[in-house]
C-alpha positions as CSV (number, residue, x, y, z in Angstrom):
1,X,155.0,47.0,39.9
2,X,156.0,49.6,37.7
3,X,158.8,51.3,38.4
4,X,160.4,54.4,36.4
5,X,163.4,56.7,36.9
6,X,163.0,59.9,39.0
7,X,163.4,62.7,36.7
8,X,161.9,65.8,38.4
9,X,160.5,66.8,41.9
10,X,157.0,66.0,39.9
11,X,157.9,62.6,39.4
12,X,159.9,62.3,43.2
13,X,156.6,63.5,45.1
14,X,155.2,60.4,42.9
15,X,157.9,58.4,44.1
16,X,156.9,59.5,47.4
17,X,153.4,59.0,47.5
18,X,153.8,55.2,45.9
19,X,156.4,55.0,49.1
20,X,153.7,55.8,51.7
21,X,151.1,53.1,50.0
22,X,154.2,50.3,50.3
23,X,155.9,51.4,53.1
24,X,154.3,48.6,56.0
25,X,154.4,46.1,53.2
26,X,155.2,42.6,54.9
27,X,158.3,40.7,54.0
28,X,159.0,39.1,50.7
29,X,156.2,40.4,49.3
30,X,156.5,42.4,45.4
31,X,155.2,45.2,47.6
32,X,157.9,44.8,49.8
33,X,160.2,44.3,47.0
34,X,159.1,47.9,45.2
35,X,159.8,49.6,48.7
36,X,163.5,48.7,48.5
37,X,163.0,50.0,45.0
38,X,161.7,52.7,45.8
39,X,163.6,53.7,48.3
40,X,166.9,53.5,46.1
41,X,165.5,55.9,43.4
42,X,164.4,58.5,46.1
43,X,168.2,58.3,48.0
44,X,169.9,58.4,44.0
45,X,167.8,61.5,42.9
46,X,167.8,63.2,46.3
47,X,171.6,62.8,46.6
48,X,172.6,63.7,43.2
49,X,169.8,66.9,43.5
50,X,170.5,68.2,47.3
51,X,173.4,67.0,48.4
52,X,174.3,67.5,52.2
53,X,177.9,69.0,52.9
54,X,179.3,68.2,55.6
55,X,178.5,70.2,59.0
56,X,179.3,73.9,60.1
57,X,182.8,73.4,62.8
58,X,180.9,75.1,65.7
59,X,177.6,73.6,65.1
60,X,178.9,69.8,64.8
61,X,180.7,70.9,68.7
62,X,177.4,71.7,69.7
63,X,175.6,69.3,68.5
64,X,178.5,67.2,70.3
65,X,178.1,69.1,73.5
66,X,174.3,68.5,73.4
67,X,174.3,64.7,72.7
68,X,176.9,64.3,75.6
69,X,175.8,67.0,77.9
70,X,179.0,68.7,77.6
71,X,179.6,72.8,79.6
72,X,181.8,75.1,77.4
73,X,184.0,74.3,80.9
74,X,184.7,70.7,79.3
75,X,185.7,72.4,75.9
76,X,188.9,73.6,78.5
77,X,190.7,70.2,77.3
78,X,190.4,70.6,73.7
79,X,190.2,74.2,72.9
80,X,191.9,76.1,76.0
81,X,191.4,78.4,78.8
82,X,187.2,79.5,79.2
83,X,188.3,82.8,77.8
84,X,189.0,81.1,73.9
85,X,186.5,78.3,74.1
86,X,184.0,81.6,74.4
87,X,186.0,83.0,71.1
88,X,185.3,79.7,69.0
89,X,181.9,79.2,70.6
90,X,181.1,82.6,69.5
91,X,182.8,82.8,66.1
92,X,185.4,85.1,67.0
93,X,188.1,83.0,66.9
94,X,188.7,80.1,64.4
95,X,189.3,76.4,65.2
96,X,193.5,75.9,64.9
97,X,194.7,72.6,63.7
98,X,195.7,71.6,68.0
99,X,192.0,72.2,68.4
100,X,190.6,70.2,65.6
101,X,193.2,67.3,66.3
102,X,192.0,67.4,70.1
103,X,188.5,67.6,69.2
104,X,188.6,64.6,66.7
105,X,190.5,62.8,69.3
106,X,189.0,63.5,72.3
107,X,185.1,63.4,71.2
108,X,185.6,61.9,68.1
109,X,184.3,64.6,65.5
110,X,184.9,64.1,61.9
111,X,187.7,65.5,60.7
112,X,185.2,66.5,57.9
113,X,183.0,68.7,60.5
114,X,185.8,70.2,62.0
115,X,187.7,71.4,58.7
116,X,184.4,72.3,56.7
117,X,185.1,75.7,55.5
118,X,188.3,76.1,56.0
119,X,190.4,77.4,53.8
């Protein structure tokens, strides 16, 4: 096994392609062992090079929506009457802080997603 820092995207689509040839190694195996390895490098260099911010407001309450088949009528409890859930939906009207604390609360969004980009 030889194993060397990730550098450049040259030397992470190396990583990559060693990855794929270990991947299904069995356990406690030294192929096994240079997956872990592996995989640790990739996760360092990719979060250091492209880290991932957290989520847009409206897109992590979709995303919520979605995953717990939630209408823009069950928004009504967090954000207010149809006519303002259809203002934040749509990006007319910002989350207040009632909103985001309801939100959090109610279907446990991050804080996080629900502040990003706020000033």
């Amino acid at each position: 096994m030889t194993i060397k820092p990730i550098h450049n995207d040259a030397d992470l689509r190396a990583a990559f392609r060693r990855l794929e040839a270990v991947f299904q190694a069995e356990e406690d195996t030294p192929e096994a062992d240079e997956m872990e390895v592996l995989v640790t490098l990739i996760e360092a260099y990719e979060n250091k090079h492209t880290p991932i911010g957290p989520a847009d407001p409206i897109e992590a309450i979709k995303f919520r929506m979605e995953q717990q088949g939630l209408t823009p009528r069950d928004l009504e409890a967090y954000i207010g009457p149809s006519g303002r859930v259809s203002e934040v939906l749509n990006r007319k009207r910002p989350l207040s802080l009632r909103m985001i604390k309801r939100l959090h609360d109610g279907l446990r969004i991050p804080y996080e997603s629900l502040l990003a980009g706020a000033a």
